[in-house]
N, C-alpha and C positions, 0 to 999 in steps of 0.2 A: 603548399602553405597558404593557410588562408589573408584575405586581404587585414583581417585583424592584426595576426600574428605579424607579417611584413611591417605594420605601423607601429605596434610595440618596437620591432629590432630595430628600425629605422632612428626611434626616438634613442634606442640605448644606446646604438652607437654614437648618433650624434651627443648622449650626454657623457656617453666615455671618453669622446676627444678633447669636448669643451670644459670636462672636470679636470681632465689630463692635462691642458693648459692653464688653468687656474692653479693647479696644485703646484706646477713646476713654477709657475710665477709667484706664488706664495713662499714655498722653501727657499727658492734665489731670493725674495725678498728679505723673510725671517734669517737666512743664512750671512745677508748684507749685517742686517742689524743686528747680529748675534757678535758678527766680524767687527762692527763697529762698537760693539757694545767693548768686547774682549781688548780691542786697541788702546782704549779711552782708559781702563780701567789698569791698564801694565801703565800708559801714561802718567795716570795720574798717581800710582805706586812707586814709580821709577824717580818724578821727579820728588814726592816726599821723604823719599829715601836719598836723594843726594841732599835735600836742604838738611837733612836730618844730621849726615855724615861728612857734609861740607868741613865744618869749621875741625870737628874731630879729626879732619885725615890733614889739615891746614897747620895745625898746632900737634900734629903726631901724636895724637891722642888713640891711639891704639887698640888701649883697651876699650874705651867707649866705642869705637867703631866697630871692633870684632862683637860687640854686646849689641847694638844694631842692628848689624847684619846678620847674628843668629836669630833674631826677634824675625826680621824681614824674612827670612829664608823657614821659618817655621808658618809659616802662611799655606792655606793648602792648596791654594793655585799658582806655587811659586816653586821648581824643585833645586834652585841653587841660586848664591845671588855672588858673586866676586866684586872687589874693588882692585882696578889696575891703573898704572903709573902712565906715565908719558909714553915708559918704551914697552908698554905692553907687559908688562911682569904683573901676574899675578900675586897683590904685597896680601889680602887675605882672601880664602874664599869660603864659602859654608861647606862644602867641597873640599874636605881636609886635603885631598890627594893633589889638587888643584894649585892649593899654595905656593907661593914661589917658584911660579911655575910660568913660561912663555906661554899664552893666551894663545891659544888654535881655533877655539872658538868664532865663526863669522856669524853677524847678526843676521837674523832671518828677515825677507823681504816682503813676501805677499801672503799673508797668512790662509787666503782662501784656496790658496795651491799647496798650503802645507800637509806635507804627508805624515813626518812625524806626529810625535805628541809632545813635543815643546816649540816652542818661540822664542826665540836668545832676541833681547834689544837691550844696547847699550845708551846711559844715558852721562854727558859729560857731566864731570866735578869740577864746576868753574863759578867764579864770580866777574862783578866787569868787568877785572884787567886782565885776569892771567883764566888758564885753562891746567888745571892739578893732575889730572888722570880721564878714567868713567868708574861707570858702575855697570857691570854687565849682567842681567837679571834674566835665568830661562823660566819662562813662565810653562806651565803646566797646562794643555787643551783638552783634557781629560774630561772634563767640564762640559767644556763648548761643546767638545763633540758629543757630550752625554745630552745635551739639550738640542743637539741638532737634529740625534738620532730621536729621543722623543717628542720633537717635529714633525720628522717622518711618517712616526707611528700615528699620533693622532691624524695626522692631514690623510694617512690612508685609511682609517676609521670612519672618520667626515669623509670621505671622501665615499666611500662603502655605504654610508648609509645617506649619503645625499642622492646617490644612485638607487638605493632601493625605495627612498620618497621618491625620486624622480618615475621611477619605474610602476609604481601603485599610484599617484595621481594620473599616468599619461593610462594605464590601464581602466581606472576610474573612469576619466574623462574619454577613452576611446569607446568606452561599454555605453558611455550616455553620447555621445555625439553618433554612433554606429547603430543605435537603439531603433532610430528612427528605419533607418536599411536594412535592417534584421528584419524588424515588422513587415518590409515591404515584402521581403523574401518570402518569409514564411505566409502569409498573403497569397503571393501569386502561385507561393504552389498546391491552395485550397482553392484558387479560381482553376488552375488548371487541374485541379481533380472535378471541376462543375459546383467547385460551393463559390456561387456566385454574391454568396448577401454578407460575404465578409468585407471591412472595409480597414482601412487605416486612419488609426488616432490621431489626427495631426494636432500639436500641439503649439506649433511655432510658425511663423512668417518671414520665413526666410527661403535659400533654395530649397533644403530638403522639406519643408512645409505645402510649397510651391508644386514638388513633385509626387507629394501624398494627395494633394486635391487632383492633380492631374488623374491619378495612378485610382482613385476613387470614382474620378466620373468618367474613366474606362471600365471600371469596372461596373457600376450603374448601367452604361450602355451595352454591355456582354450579356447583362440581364435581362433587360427587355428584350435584347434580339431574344436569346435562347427562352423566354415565357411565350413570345410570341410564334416561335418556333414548336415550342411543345403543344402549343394550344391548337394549332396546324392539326400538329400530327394525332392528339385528341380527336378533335372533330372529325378527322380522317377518317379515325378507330373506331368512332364510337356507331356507326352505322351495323359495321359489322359485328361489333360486340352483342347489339343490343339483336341482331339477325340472327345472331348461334346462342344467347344466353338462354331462350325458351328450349332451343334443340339442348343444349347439354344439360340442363334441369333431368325434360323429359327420358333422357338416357340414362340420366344417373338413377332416377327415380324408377326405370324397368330395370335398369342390374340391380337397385336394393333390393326390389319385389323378387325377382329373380332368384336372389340369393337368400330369400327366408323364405321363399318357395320351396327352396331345397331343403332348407334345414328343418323346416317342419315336416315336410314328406319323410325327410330322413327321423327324424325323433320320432312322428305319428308312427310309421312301421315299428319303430326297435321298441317303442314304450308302450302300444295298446296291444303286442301283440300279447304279454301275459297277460293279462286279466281275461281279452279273448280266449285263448288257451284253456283257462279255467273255467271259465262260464261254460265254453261246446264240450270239454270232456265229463264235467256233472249233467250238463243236460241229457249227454248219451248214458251217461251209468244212469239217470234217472228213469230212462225209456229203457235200458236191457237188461236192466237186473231189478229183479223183484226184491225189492226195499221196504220194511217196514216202516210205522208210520213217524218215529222218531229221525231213522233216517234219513226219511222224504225231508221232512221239516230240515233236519240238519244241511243239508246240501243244497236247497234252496235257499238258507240264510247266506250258502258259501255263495251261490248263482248272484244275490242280493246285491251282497258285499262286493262281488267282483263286478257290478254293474256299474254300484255307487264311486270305486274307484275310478272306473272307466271313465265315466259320468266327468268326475273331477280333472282329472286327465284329461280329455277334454276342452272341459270351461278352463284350465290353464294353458293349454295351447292357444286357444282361442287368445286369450287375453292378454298372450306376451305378441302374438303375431299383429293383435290390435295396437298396442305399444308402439311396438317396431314398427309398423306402419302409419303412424300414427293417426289414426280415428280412433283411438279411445272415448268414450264417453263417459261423463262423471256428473251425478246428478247429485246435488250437492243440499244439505238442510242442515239446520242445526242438531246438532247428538252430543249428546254427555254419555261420554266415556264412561262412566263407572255403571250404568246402565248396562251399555254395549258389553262391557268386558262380561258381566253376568248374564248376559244373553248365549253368549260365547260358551262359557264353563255350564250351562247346563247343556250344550250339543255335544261336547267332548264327553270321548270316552276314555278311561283312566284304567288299562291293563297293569297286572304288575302290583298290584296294589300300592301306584305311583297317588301321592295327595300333590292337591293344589290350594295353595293358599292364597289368597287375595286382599292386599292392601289397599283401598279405593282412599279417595281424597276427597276429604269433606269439604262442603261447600263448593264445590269444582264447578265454574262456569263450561256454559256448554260450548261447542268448536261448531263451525262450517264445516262438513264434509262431505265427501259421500260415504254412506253410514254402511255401504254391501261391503265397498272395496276396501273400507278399513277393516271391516269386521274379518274378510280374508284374510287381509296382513297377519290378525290377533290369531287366525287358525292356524296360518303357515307356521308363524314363530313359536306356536305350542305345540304344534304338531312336532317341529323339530324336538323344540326338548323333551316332548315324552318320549320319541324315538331315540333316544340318545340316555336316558337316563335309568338308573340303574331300579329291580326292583325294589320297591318300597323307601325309592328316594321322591324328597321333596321339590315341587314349582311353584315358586313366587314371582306372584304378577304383582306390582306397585304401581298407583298413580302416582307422580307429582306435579304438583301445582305450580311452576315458573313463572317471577314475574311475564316473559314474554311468551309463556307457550307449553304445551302438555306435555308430559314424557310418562312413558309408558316402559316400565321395563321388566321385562321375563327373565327368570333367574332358576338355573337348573344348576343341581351336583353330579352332573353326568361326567361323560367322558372327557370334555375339554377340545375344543380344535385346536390341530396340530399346526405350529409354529411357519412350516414351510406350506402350507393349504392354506392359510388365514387370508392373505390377499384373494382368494382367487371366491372366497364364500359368495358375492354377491353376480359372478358371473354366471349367465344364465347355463343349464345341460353339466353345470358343474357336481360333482359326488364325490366326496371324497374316498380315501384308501383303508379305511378301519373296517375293521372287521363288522361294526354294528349297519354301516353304509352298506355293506358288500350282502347282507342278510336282510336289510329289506328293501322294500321295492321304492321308485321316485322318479321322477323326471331330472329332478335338477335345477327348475325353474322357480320353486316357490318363491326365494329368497330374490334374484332377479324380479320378478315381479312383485313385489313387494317392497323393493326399492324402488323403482320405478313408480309406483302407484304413492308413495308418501312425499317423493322428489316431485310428485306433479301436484302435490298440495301444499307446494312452498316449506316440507318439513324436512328432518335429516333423520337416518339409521344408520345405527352402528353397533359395535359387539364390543365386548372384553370377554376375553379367557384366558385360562389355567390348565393346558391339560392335565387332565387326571382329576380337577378339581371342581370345574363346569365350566357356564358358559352363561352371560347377562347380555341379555338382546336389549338394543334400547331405541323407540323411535319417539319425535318428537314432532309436535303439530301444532304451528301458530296460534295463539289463541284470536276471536274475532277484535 
């Protein structure tokens, strides 16, 4: 149980004993005056009732007496009322059965020990000289005891909810008096996990005040030890650190070489070896077969063709392995785009009788770049979409003009990339699984370098597509 909880019961029970004493000394009080009330009131009936029926029972007036005494006995705290003689004879009573009848009746004594529910008190029928009979009157405690018992009830009502104000103040008051020791708690168990810069609010000048400043400049002093401590073991550290940081530099920097050592050996073999293939097997049909002069020409365009790819294949190895290693160079001037883009579409060649159409932006300030590597970009991402689109479909290349920067985007009705490839487009050796990928030839890198070379001009690339519906390349380049 917590030291809370203990001070709440502690308070309740002491306010259940000390209510449980109030309350019994309240009813014994209310029950006094309820007793005195009831006595006073049969008194003060009793004796109005004999000055009433004095002279009538004196001059045997009878009938006025027995008229009296129905009046008195019709009272609803009264349930019978008798007038008796000297020798006890009952001469009337409201109590038909009663009448003329020896009196058995004894007057009751302590009405706080009474069990029944009447109070018989006789009161005498006298003037100064002589003594005529009494009047014997049971009074009815029907009453009393109805007002005693709803006595009871309210005093255990009050008394119930004196307990539950008493119980919400002392919880109140335990929660703010206890606030201060919570704090400390929760406190110390942030300095014992090392959070040394917590401290406590003190708000008061008293003991628990007293032992929040204490309890703060231990923990002040925890602090400097452990800075001072750390600052040690720092300077310790820092010899050796700064002794291995050039060695593991240099390590890390022979496993990255290392490992685009291999992947370009590995790509170089798998990707030059067709075009090689094609180049040495037309060289040899050229040298062993007697070729006319159309298909000399022909097969030398093929020799060409497969050199210019090789060629390209190549200069993009090169240039991702530059990337990845990073010596790239980038010689940088100003270029207008819409220049460059028509530089571009007259190099391309358009199979398929695939059209390109080009949107340029008028008045286009010119960009800082390097004017080769973008033009690359503008060939990979055409390249793509002529590869991809169907024949006698349409590529639109658009400038636009952005407040902050150029966007340039290629738009084909091709094939569309496919939902589960879409992440993977700008990872370099990537190709995907369509059937138009798997038919022609590629390395995989364009798109890899080509994010790379726009990402190192401060610009972004990216795609939207629809398979089955195309594909809109878009890159964008800070303007100066």
């Amino acid at each position: 149980m917590s030291y809370k909880s203990k001070l709440l019961l502690s308070i309740s029970i002491i306010s259940i004993f000390t209510l449980s004493l109030l309350i019994i000394n309240r009813i014994y009080l209310l029950e006094s005056i309820l007793h005195e009330k009831t006595i006073n009131k049969m008194n003060s009936m009793g004796r109005m009732l004999c000055q009433d029926i004095l002279n009538d029972f004196i001059d045997l007036d009878f009938k006025n007496l027995r008229q009296s005494v129905r009046i008195a006995s019709k009272q609803p705290f009264i349930d019978f009322v008798s007038v008796i003689d000297k020798n006890n004879i009952i001469i009337y009573s409201s109590k038909n059965e009663l009448t003329s009848t020896l009196n058995t009746f004894v007057d009751s004594t302590d009405i706080s020990r009474k069990k029944s529910n009447q109070f018989i008190k006789s009161f005498p029928l006298a003037n100064n000289k002589n003594t005529f009979g009494s009047i014997q009157i049971a009074f009815s405690l029907d009453e009393m005891k109805r007002d005693i018992n709803r006595m009871l009830e309210w005093s255990l009502v009050l008394s119930i909810l004196t307990l539950i104000l008493i119980v919400s103040v002392s919880w109140f008051a335990t929660n703010k008096l206890l606030a201060p020791l919570v704090e400390m708690k929760d406190v110390s168990y942030e300095i014992a996990k090392g959070n040394f810069s917590q401290r406590i609010n003190v708000t008061t000048k008293d003991t628990i005040g007293e032992l929040g400043q204490s309890f703060n400049h231990m923990a002040h002093q925890l602090a400097d030890m452990t800075n001072n401590l750390d600052m040690k073991i720092q300077t310790a550290t820092q010899e050796l650190l700064l002794k291995t940081s050039e060695l593991e530099k240099a390590n890390e920097r022979l496993l990255g070489l290392d490992k685009l050592k291999s992947e370009f050996v590995s790509m170089v073999s798998h990707e030059l070896r067709t075009p090689l293939t094609g180049i040495i097997g037309f060289a040899q049909t050229l040298q062993n077969l007697k070729l006319n002069n159309l298909q000399k020409v022909q097969y030398s365009k093929i020799i060409e063709s497969e050199g210019k790819r090789l060629s390209a294949l190549i200069e993009n190895f090169l240039d991702i392995a530059k990337i990845e290693s990073g010596n790239i160079e980038f010689y940088k001037s100003e270029v207008d785009l819409n220049k460059l883009i028509k530089e571009v579409l007259v190099i391309i060649s358009l199979p398929g009788k695939i059209k390109i159409k080009c949107k340029p932006a008028p008045e286009l300030p010119v960009i800082y770049c390097d004017k080769n590597k973008i033009k690359q970009v503008i060939i990979n991402i055409l390249g793509n979409a002529i590869k991809y689109s169907k024949s006698g479909g349409t590529i639109t290349i658009s400038i636009i003009n952005n407040p902050d920067n150029i966007t340039v985007c290629t738009k084909d009705n091709g094939i569309g990339i496919a939902q589960n490839t879409a992440s993977s487009i700008f990872e370099k050796y990537f190709r995907g699984n369509d059937n138009v990928t798997k038919r022609s030839y590629g390395s995989g890198i364009g798109l890899s370098i080509s994010k790379s070379i726009i990402e190192m001009h401060n610009g972004k690339i990216w795609f939207e597509s629809m398979p089955g519906k195309g594909t809109e390349f878009f890159f964008s380049l800070p303007k100066l």
